[in-house]
N, CA and C atoms as a LAMMPS dump frame, in Angstrom:
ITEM: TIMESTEP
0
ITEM: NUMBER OF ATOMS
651
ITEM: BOX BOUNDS ff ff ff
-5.0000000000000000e+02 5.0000000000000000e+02
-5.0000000000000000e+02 5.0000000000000000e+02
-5.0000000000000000e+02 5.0000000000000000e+02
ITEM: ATOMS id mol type element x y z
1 1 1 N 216.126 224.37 468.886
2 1 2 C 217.383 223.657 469.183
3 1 3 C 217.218 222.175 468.874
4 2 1 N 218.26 221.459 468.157
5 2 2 C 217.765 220.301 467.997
6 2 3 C 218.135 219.468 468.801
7 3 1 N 217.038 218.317 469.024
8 3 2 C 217.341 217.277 469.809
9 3 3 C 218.359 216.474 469.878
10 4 1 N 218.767 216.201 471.343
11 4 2 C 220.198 215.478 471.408
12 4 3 C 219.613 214.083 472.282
13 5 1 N 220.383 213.219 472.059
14 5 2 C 220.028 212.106 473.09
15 5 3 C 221.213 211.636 473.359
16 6 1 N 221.621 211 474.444
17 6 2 C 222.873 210 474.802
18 6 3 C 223.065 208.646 474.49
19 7 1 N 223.482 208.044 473.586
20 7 2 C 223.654 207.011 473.278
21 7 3 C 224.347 205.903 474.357
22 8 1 N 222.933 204.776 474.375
23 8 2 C 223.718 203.902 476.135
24 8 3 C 224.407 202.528 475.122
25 9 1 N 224.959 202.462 476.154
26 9 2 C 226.1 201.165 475.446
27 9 3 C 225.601 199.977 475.475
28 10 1 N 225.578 199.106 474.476
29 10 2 C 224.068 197.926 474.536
30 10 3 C 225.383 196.855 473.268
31 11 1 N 223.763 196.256 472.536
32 11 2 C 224.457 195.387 471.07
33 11 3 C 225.568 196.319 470.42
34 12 1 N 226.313 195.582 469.628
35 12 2 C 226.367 196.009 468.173
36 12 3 C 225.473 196.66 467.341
37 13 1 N 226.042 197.738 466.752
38 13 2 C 224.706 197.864 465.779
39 13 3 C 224.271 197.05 464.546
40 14 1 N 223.437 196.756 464.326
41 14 2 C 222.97 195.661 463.283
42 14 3 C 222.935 196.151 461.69
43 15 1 N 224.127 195.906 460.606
44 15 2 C 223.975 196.363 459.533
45 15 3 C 222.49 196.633 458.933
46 16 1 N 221.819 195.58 458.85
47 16 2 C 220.425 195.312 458.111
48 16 3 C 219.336 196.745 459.103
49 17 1 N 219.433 197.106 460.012
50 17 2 C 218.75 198.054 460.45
51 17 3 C 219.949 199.521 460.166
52 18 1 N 220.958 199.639 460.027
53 18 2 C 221.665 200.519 459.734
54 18 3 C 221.243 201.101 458.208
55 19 1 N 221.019 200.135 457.489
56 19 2 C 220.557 200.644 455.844
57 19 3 C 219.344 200.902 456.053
58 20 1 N 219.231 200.074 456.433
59 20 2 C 217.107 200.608 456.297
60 20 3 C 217.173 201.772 457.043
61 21 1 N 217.59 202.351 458.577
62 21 2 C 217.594 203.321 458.705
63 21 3 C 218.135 204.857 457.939
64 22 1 N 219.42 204.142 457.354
65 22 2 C 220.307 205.58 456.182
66 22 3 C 219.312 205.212 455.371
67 23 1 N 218.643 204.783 454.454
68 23 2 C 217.77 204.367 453.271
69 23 3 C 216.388 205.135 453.572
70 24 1 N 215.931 204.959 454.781
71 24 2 C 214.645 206.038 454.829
72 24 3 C 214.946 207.309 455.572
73 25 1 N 216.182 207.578 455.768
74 25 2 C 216.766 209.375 456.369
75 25 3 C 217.658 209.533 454.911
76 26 1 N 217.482 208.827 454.021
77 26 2 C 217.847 209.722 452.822
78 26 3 C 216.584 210.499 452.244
79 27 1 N 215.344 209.287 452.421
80 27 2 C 214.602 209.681 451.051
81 27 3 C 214.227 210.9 452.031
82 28 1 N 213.725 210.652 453.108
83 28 2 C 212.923 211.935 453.99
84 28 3 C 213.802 213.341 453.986
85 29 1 N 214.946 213.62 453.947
86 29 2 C 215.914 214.64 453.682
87 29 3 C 215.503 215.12 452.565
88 30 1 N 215.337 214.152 451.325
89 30 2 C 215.26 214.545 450.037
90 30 3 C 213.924 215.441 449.734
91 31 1 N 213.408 214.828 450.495
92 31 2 C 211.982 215.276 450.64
93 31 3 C 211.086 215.758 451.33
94 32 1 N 211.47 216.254 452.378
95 32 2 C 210.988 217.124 453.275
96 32 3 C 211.887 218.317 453.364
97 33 1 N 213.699 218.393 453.472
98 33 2 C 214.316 218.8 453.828
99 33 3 C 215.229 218.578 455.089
100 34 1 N 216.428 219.689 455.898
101 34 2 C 216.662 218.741 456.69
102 34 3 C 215.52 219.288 458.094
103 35 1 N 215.345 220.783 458.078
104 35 2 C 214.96 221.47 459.001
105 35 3 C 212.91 220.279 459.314
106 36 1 N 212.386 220.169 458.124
107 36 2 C 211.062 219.497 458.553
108 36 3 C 211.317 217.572 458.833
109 37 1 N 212.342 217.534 458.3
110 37 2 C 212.617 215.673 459.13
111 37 3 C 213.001 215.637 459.927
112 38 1 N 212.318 214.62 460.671
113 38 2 C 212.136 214.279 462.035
114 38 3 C 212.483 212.766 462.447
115 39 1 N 212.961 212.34 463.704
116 39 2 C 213.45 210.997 463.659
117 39 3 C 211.909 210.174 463.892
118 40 1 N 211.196 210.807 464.75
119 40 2 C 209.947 210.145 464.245
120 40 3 C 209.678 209.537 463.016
121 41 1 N 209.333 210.228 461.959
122 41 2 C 209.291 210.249 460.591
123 41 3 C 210.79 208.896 459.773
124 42 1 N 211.641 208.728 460.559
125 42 2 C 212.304 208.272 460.012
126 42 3 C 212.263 206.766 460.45
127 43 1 N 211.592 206.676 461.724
128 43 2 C 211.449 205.277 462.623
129 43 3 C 210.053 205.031 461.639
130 44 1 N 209.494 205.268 461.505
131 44 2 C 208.553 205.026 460.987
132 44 3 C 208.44 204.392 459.857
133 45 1 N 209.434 205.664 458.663
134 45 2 C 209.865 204.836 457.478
135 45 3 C 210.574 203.643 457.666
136 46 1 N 211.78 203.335 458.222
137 46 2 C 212.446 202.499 458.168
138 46 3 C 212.026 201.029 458.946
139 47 1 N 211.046 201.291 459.386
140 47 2 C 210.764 200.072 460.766
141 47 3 C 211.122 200.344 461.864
142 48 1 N 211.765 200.958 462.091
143 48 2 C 213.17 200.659 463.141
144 48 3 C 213.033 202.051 464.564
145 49 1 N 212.71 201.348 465.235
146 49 2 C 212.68 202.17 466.891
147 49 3 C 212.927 203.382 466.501
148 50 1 N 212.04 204.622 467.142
149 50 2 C 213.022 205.809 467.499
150 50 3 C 214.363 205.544 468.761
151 51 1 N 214.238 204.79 469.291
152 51 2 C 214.787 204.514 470.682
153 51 3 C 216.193 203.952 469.872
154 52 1 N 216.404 203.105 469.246
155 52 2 C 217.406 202.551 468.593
156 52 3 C 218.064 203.24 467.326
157 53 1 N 217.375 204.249 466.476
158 53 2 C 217.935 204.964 465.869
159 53 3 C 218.587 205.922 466.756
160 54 1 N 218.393 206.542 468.08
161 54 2 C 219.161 207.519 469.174
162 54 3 C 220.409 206.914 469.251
163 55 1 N 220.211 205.459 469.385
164 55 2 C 221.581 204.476 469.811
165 55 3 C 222.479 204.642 469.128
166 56 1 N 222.003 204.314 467.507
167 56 2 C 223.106 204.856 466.545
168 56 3 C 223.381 206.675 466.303
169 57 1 N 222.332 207.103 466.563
170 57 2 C 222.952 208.263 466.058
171 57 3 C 222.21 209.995 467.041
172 58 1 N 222.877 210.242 467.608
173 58 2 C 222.288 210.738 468.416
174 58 3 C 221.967 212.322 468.601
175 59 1 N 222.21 212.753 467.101
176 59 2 C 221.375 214.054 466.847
177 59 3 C 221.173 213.878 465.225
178 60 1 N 220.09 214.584 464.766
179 60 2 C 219.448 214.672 463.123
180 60 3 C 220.801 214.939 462.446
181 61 1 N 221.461 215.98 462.873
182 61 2 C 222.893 216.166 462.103
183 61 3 C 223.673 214.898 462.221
184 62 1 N 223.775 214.269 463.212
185 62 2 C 224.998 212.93 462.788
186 62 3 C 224.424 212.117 461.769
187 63 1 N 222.639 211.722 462.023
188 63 2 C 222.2 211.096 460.732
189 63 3 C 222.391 211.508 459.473
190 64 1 N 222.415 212.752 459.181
191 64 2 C 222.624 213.252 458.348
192 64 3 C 224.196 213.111 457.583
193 65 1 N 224.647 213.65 458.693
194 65 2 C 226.132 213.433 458.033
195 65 3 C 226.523 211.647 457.503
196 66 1 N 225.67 211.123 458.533
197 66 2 C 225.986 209.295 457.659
198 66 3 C 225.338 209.369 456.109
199 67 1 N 224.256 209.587 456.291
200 67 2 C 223.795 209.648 454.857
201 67 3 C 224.51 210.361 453.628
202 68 1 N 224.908 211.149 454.097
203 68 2 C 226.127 212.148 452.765
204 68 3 C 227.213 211.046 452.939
205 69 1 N 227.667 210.64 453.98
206 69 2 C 229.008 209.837 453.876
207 69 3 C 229.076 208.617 453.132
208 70 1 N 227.708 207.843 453.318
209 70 2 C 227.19 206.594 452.842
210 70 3 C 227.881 206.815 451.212
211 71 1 N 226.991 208.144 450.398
212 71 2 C 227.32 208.396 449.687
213 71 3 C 228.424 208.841 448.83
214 72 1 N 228.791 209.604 449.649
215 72 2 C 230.588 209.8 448.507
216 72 3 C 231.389 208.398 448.711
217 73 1 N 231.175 207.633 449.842
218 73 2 C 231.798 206.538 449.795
219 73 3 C 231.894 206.053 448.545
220 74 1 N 230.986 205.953 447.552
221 74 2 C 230.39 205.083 446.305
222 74 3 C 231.306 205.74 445.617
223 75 1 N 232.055 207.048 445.209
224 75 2 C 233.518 207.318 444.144
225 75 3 C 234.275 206.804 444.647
226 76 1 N 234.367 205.852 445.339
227 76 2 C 235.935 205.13 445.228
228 76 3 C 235.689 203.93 445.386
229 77 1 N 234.759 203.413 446.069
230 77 2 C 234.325 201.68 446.063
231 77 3 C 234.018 201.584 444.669
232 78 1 N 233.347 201.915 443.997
233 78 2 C 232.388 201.915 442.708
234 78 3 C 233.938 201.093 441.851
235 79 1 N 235.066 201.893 442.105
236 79 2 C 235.938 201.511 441.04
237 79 3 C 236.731 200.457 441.753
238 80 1 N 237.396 199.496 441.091
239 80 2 C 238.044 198.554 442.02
240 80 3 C 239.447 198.699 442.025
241 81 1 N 239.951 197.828 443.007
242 81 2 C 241.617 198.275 443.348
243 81 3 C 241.971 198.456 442.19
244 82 1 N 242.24 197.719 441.164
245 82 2 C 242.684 197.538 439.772
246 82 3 C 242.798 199.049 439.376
247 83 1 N 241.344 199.58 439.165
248 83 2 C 241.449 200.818 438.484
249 83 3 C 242.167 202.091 439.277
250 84 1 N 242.79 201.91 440.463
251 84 2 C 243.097 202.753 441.657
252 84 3 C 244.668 202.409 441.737
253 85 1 N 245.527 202.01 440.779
254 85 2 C 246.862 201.7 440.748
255 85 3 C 247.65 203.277 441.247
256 86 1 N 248 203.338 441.91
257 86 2 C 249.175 204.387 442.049
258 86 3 C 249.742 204.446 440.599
259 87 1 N 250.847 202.905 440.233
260 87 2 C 251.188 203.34 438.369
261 87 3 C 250.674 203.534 437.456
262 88 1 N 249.175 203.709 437.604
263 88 2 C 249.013 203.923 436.484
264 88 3 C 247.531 205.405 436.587
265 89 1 N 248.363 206.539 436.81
266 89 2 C 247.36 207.753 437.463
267 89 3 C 245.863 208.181 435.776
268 90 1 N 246.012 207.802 434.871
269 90 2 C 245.297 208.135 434.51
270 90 3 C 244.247 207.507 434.27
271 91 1 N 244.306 205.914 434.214
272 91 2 C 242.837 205.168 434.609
273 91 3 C 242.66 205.114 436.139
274 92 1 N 243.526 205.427 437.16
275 92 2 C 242.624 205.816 438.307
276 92 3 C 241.599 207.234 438.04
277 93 1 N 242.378 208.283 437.529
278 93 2 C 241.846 209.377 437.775
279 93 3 C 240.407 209.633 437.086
280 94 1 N 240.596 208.359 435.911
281 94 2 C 239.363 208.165 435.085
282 94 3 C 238.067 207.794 435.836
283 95 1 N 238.914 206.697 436.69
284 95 2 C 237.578 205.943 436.94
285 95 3 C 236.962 206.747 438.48
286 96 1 N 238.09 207.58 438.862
287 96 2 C 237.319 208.736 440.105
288 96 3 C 236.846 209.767 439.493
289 97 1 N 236.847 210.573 438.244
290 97 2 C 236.338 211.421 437.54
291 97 3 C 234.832 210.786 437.32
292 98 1 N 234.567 209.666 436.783
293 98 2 C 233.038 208.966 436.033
294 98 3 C 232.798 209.15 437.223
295 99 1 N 232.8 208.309 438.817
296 99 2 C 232.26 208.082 439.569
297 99 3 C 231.964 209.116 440.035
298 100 1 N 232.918 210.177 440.56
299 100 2 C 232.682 211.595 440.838
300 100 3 C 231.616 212.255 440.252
301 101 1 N 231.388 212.186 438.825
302 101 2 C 230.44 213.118 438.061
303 101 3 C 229.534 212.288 438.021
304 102 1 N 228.818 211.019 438.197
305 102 2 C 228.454 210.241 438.248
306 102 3 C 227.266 210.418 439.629
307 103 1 N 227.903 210.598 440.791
308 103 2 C 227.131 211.344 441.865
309 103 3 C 227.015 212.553 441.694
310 104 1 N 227.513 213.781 441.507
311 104 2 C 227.254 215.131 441.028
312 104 3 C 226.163 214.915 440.357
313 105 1 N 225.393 213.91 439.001
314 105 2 C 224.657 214.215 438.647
315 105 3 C 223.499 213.164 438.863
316 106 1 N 223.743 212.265 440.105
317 106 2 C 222.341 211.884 440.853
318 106 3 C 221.113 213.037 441.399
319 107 1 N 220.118 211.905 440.624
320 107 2 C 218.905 213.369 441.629
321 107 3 C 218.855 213.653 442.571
322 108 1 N 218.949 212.538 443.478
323 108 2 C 219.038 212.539 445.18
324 108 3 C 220.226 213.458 445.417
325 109 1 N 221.373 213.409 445.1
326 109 2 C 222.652 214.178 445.474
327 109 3 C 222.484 216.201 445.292
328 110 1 N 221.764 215.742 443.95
329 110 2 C 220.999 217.497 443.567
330 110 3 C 220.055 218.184 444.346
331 111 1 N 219.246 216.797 445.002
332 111 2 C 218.441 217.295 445.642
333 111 3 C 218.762 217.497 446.824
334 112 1 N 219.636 216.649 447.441
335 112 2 C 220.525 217.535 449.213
336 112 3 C 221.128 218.85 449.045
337 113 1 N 221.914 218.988 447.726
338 113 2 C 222.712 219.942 447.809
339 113 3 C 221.18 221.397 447.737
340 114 1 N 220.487 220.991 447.12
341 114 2 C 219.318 222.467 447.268
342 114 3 C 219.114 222.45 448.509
343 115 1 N 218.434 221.582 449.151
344 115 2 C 218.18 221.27 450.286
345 115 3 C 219.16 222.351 451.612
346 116 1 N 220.547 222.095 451.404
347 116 2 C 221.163 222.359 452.033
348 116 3 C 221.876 224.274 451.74
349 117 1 N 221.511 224.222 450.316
350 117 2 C 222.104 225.995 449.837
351 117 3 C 220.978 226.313 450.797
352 118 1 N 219.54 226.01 450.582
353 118 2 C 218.112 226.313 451.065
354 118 3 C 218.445 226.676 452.408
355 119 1 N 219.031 225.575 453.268
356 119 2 C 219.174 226.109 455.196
357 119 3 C 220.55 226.663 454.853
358 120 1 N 221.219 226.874 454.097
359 120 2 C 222.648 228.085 454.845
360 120 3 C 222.682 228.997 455.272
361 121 1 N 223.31 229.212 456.178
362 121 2 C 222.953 230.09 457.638
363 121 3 C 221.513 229.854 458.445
364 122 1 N 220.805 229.114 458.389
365 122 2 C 220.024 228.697 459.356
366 122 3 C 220.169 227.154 459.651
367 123 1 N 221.01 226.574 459.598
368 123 2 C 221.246 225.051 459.33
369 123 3 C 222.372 224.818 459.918
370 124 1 N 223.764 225.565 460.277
371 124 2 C 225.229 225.628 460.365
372 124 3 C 225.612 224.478 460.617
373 125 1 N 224.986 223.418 461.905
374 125 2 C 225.67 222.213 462.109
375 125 3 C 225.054 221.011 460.889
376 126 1 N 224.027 221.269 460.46
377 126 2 C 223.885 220.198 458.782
378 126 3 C 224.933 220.712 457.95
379 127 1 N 225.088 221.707 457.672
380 127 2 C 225.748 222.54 456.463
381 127 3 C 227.627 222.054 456.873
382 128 1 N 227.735 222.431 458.159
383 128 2 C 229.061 221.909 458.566
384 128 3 C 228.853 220.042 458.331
385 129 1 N 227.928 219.312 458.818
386 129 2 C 228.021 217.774 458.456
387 129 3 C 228.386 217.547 456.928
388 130 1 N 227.045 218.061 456.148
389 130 2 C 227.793 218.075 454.724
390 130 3 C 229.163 218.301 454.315
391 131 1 N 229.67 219.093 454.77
392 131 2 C 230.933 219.177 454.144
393 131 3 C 231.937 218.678 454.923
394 132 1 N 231.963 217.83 455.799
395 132 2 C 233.27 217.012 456.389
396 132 3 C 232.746 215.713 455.628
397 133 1 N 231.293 215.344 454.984
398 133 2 C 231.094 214.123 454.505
399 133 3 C 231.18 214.271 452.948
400 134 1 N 230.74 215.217 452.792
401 134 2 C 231.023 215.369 451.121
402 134 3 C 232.417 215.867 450.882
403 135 1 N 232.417 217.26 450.35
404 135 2 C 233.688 217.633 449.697
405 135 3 C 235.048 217.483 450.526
406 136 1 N 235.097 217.807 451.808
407 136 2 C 236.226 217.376 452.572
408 136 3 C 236.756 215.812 452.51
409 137 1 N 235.505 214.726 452.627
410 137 2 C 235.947 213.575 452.419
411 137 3 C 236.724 213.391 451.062
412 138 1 N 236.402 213.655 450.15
413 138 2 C 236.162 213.124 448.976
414 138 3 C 237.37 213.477 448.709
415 139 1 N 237.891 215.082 448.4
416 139 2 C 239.012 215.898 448.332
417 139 3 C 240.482 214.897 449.479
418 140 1 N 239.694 214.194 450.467
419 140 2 C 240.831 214.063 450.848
420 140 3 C 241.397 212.836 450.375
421 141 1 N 240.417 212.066 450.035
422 141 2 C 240.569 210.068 449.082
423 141 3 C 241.325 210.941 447.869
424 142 1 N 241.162 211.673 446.913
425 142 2 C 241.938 211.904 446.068
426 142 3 C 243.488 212.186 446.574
427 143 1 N 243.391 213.216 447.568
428 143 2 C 244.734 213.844 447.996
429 143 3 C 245.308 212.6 448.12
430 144 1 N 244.724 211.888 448.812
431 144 2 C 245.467 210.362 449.046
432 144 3 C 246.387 209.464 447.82
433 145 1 N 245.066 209.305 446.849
434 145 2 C 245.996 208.779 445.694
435 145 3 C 246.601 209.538 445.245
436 146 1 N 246.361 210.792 445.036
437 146 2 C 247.713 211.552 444.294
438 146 3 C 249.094 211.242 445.199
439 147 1 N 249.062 211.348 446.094
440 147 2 C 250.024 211.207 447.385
441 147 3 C 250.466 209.938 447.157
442 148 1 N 250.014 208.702 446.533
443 148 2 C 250.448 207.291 446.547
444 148 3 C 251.217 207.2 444.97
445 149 1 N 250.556 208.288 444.361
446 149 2 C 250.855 208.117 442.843
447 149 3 C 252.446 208.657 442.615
448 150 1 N 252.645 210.121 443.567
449 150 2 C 253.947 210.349 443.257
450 150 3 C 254.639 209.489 444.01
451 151 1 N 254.591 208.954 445.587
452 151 2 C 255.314 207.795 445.735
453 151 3 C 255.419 206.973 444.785
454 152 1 N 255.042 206.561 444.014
455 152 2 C 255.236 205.091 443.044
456 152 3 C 255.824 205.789 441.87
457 153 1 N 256.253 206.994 441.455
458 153 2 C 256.96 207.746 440.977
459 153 3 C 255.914 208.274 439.31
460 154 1 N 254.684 208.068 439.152
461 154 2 C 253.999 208.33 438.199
462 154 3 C 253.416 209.545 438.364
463 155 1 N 253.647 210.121 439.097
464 155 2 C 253.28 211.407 438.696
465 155 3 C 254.565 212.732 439.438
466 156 1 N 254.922 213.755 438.668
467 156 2 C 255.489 214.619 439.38
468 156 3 C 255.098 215.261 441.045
469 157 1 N 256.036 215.382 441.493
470 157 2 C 256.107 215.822 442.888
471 157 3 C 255.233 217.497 442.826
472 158 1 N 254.519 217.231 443.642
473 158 2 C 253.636 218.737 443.667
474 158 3 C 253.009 219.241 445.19
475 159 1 N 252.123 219.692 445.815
476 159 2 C 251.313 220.215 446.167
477 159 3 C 249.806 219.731 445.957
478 160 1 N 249.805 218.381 446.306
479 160 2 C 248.363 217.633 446.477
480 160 3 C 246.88 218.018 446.854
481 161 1 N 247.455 218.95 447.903
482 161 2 C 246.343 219.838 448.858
483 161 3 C 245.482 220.32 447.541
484 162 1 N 246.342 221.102 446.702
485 162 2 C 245.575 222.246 445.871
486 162 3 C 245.396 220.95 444.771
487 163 1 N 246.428 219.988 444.006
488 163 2 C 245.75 219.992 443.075
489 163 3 C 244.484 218.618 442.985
490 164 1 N 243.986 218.052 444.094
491 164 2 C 243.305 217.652 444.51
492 164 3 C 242.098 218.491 444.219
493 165 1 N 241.608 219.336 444.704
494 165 2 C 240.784 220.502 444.492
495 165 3 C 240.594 220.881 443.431
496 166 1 N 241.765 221.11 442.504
497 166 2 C 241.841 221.44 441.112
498 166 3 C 241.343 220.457 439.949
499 167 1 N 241.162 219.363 440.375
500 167 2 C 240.967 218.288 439.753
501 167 3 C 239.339 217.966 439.882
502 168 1 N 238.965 218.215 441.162
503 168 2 C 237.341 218.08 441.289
504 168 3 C 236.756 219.671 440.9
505 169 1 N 237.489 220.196 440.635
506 169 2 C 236.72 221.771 440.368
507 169 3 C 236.109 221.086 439.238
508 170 1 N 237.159 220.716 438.395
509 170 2 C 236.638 221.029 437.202
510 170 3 C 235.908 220.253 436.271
511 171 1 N 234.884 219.666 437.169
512 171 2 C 234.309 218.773 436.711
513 171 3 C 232.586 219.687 437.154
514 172 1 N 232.679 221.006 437.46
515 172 2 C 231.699 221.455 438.653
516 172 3 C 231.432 223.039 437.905
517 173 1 N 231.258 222.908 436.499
518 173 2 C 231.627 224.026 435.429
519 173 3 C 229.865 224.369 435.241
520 174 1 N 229.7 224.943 433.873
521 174 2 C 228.116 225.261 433.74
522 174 3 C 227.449 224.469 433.656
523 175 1 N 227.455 223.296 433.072
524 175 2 C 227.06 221.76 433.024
525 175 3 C 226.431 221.442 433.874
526 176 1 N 227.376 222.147 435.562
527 176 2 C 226.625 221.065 436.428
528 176 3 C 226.132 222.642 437.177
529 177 1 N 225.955 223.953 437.256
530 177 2 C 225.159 225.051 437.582
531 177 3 C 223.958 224.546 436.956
532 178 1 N 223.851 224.221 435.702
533 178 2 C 222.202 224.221 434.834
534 178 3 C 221.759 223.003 435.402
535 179 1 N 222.409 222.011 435.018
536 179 2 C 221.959 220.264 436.067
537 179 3 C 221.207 220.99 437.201
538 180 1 N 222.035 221.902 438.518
539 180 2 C 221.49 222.136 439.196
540 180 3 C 220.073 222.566 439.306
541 181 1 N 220.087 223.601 438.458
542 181 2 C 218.919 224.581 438.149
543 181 3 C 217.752 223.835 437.605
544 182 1 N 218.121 222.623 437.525
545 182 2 C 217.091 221.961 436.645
546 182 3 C 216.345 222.593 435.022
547 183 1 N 217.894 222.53 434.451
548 183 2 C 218.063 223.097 432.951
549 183 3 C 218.505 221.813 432.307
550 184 1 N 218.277 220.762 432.757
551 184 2 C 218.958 219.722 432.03
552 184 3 C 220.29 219.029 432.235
553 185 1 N 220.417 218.096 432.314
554 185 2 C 221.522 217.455 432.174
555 185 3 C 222.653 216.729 431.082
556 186 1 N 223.657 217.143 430.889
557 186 2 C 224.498 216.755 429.579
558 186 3 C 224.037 215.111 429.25
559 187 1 N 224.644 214.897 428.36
560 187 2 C 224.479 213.785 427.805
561 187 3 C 225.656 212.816 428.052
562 188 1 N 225.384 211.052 428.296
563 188 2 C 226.601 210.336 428.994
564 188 3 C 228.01 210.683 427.945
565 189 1 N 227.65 210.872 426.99
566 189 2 C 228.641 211.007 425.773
567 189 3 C 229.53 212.54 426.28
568 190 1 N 228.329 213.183 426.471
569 190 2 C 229.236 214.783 426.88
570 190 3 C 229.844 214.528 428.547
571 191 1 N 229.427 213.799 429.226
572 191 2 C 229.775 213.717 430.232
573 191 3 C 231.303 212.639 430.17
574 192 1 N 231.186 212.037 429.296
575 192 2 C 232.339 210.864 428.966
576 192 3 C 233.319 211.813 428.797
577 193 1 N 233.623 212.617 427.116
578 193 2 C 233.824 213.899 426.671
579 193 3 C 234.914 214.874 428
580 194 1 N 233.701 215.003 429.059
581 194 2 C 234.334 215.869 430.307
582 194 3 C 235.781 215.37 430.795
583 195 1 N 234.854 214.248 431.384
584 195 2 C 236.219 213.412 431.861
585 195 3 C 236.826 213.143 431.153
586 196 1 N 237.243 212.598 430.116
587 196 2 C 238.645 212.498 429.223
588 196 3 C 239.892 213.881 429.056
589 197 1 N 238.487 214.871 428.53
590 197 2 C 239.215 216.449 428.719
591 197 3 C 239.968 216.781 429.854
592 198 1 N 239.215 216.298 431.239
593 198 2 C 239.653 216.791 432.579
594 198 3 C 240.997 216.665 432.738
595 199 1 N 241.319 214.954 432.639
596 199 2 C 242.253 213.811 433.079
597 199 3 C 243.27 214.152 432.242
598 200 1 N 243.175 214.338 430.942
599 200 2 C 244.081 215.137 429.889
600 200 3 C 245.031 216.501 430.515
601 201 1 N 244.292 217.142 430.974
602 201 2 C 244.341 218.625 431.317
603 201 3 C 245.002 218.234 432.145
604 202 1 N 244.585 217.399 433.464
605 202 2 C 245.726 217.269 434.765
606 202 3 C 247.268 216.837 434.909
607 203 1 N 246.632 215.447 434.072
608 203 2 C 247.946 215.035 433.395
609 203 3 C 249.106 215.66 432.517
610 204 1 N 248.359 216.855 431.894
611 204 2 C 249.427 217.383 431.299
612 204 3 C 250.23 218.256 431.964
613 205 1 N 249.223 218.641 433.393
614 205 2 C 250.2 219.502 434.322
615 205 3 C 250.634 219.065 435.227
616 206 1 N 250.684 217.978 435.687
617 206 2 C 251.241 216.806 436.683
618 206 3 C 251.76 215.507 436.27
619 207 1 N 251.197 215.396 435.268
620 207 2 C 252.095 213.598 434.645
621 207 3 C 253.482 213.884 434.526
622 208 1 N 254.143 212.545 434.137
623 208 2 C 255.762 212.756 434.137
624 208 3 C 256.161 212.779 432.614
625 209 1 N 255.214 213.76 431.823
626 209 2 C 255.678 213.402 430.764
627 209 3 C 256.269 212.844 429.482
628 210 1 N 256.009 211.483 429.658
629 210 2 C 256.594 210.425 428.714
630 210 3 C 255.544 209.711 427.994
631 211 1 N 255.964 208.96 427.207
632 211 2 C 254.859 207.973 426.455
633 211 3 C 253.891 207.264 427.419
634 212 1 N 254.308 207.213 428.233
635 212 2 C 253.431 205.985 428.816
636 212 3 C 251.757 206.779 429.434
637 213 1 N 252.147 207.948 429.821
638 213 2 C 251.155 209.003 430.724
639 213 3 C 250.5 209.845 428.679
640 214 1 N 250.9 209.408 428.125
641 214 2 C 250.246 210.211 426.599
642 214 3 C 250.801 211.342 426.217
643 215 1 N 252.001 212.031 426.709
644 215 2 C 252.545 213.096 426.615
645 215 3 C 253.764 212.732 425.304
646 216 1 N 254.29 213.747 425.452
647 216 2 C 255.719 214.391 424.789
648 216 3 C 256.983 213.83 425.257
649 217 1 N 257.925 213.919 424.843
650 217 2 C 259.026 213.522 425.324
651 217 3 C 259.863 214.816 425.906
């Protein structure tokens, strides 16, 4: 059963010990797994108290889940407001497609996701953290801009839920099964290639059809 502690009400937590702590409960995840890391192991790496890592986080799964969150954060900061216009959906969708596939094909990111196929069904509350920090988050920042995009009237009125989903599927094809498998990884050119294809494809089933989105009249 894993350890729980109660977090007592004290400072602020201190950014500069917050990274160093997510920064050495990434690499140790990566590399031990989640079932053999230990917060020991992680006070250790990082500098930083076991006593004060409890403060912030007060079971291996909440650390955990910060560390996945830390991360998908980076597809949408990575790109700046500019590229995130509601009017203009296909250099947003561009620049969340690169960033998107961009983490999909980090080692560290390849290496949680084994990590984590590895404990399914013996893991349930990591396996549940992962996915309110990964794909649930992520799926839902898109749903969002799509949701801002047909407000601002650039894209047709649809069903966001699904094509939110539909939009990160397909970036998650054999490319990134073999990536997984450690068969190699495409090339930035084929990966460029992807995303253009993707954004094309969506757009042609959700844009508003006119010159401006690259379509037909």
């Amino acid at each position: 059963m894993e350890e729980q502690k109660t977090p007592k009400p004290g400072r602020p937590r201190d950014p500069e010990r917050m990274r160093r702590v997510i920064e050495a409960a990434a690499q140790q995840f990566l590399e031990q797994g989640f079932e053999r890391t230990s917060m020991e192991a992680v006070a250790k790496a990082s500098g930083v108290s076991k006593m004060t890592i409890y403060s912030y986080f007060p079971t291996k799964s909440a650390l955990f889940e910060a560390v996945i969150g830390q991360r998908t954060d980076a597809v949408f900061e990575v790109a700046g407001d500019e590229d995130l216009s509601p009017a203009d959906p296909g250099t947003a969708l561009t620049a969340i497609g690169r960033n998107f596939l961009a983490l999909m094909r980090a080692d560290d990111v390849m290496g949680k996701h084994r990590v984590l196929f590895a404990a399914a069904g013996a893991q349930e509350e990591a396996c549940y953290a992962f996915f309110r920090q990964g794909p649930l988050k992520i799926l839902a920042r898109v749903r969002d801009y799509l949701d801002s995009a047909i407000a601002a009237g650039s894209l047709e009125s649809h069903d966001t839920v699904a094509s939110s989903d539909q939009f990160l599927s397909l970036f998650l094809g054999s490319a990134h099964i073999k990536a997984m498998l450690g068969l190699g990884k495409p090339t930035p050119e084929e990966d460029e290639r992807l995303v253009a294809g993707n954004v094309a494809m969506f757009l042609k089933t959700y844009g508003l059809h006119t010159p401006s989105n690259g379509h037909r009249k």
